[in-house]
C-alpha positions, -999 to +999 in steps of 0.1 A: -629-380-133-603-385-156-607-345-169-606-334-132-569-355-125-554-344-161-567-308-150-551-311-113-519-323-125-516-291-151-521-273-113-496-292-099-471-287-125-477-251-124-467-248-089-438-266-093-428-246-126-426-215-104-407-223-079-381-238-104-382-205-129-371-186-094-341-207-093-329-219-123-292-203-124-297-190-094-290-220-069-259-241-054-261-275-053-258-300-021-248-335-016-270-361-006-260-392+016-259-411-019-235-382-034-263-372-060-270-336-062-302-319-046-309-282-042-336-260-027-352-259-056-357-295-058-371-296-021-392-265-028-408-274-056-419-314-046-434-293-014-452-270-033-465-303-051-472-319-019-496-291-007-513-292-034-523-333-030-528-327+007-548-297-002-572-312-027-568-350-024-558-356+010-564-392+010-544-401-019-509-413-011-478-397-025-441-413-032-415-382-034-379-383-043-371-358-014-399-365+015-407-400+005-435-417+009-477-407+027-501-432+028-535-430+016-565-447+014-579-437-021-561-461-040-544-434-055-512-427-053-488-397-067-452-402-075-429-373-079-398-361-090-391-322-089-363-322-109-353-353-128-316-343-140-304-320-110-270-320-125-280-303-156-304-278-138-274-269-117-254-264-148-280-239-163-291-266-188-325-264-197-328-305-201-340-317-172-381-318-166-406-325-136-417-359-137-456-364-122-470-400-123-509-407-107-516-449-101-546-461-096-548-492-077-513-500-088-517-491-122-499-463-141-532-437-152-518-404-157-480-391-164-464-355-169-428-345-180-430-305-173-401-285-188-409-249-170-381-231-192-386-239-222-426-239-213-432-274-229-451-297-213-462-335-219-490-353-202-507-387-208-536-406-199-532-444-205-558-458-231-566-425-246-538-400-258-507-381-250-502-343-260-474-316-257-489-283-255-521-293-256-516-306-292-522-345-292-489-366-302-476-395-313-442-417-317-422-424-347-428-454-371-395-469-371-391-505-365-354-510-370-324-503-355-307-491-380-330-467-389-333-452-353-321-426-330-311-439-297-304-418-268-295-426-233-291-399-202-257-416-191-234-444-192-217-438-159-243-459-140-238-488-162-217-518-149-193-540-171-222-568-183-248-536-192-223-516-209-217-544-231-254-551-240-255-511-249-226-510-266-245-536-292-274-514-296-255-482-298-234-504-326-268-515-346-287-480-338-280-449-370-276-423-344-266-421-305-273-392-287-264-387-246-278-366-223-315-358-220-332-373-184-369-370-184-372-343-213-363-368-243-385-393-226-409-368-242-388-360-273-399-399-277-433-397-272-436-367-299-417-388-327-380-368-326-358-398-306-371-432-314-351-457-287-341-449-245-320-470-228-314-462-197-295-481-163-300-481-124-333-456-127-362-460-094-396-452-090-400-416-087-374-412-124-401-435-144-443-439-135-446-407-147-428-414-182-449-448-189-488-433-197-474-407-220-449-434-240-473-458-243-505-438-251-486-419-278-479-452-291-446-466-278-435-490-251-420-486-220-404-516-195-375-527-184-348-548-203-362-580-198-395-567-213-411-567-178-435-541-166-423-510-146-455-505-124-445-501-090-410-510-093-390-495-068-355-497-091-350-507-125-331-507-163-352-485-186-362-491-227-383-470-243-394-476-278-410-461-306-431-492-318-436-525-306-416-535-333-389-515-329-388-522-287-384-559-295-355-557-318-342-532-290-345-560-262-331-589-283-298-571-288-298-561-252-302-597-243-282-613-265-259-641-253 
């Protein structure tokens, strides 16, 4: 079963590759009600998604950034994001990714970060291994701050208290780099950025980024250290090693 999923998602990645390749630098942005940015391409492709599920699987349920949420009555359920980092898609950047997560019974099981550019693609299966490309991958070995590269999408979303518990790990980190969404969620599964941390990230922007950290090796949860299953909104950190997430935390928490 497991074989058949990781092979469906590669399908359902696929479709929404091709409808993104058809618009990247090719499309004008809109405004949602929340003043984010959504485009046809980002509608297009979760649909294209959609029909596969509904297709194939129809009674598995499936969360969507753009058409929210089908029940089901597999206890399976598929969570989707087209286009994780719109704003850079709409700037011609080639940094932003398809994020595909799969619970089962609540569970995160199997994750994908699809970059349809740049033709690189992650996928994970939790307890048994993460690949990009097909080639099986794993995390760096730090274990200290000081010896890491930290990266984090944005600031902007951060509020006075959080900027301040960054601002201490960006201090005790060797190297900050900004920008990235999704895609260096994979850079840190295949060993190149060792620490995320991330603020004011939901559902649809994180199961599918947790089975390929953590079965390459590293840890994914929120600041506290808490579990991101089925959380609908949430503070992101994502480590290399276990080690390396816990030093992360305690200067995020520090009084």
């Amino acid at each position: 079963m497991t074989f058949e999923l990781k092979s469906f998602a590669h399908q359902l990645a696929d479709a929404s590759g091709a409808v993104i390749q058809k618009y990247f630098r090719n499309v004008v942005p809109e405004d949602k009600a929340d003043q984010t940015l959504v485009t046809i391409a980002d509608r297009e492709a979760e649909l294209a998604i959609r029909a596969l599920i509904e297709s194939h699987r129809p009674d598995d349920a499936i969360w969507g950034e753009e058409y929210g949420e089908k029940s089901g009555t597999s206890g399976y359920r598929w969570i989707l994001d087209p286009i994780d980092g719109t704003l850079p898609f709409t700037a011609g950047r080639p940094n932003f990714a398809t994020i595909i997560g799969l619970e089962h019974n609540g569970k995160n099981l199997l994750g994908v970060i699809d970059q349809p550019i740049t033709q690189e693609r992650w996928i994970g299966i939790a307890g048994e291994a993460a690949w990009h490309n097909n080639v099986q991958i794993k995390t760096s070995d730090k274990t200290e701050m000081k010896n890491a590269l930290l990266a984090c999408t944005t600031i902007e979303r951060m509020d006075e208290t959080e900027w301040g518990a960054f601002t201490r790990l960006r201090r005790a980190a060797k190297n900050v780099l900004y920008g990235g969404d999704a895609y260096g969620y994979g850079l840190l599964a295949s060993g190149w950025i060792d620490v995320i941390a991330e603020t004011g990230l939901k559902l649809h922007d994180y199961a599918g980024l947790a089975p390929i950290i953590e079965a390459a090796g590293g840890v994914i949860t929120d600041w506290q250290g808490n579990s991101l299953a089925g959380v609908e909104k949430s503070n992101v950190l994502a480590a290399a090693t276990p080690e390396l997430h816990r030093a992360a935390m305690a200067l995020l928490n520090q009084a």
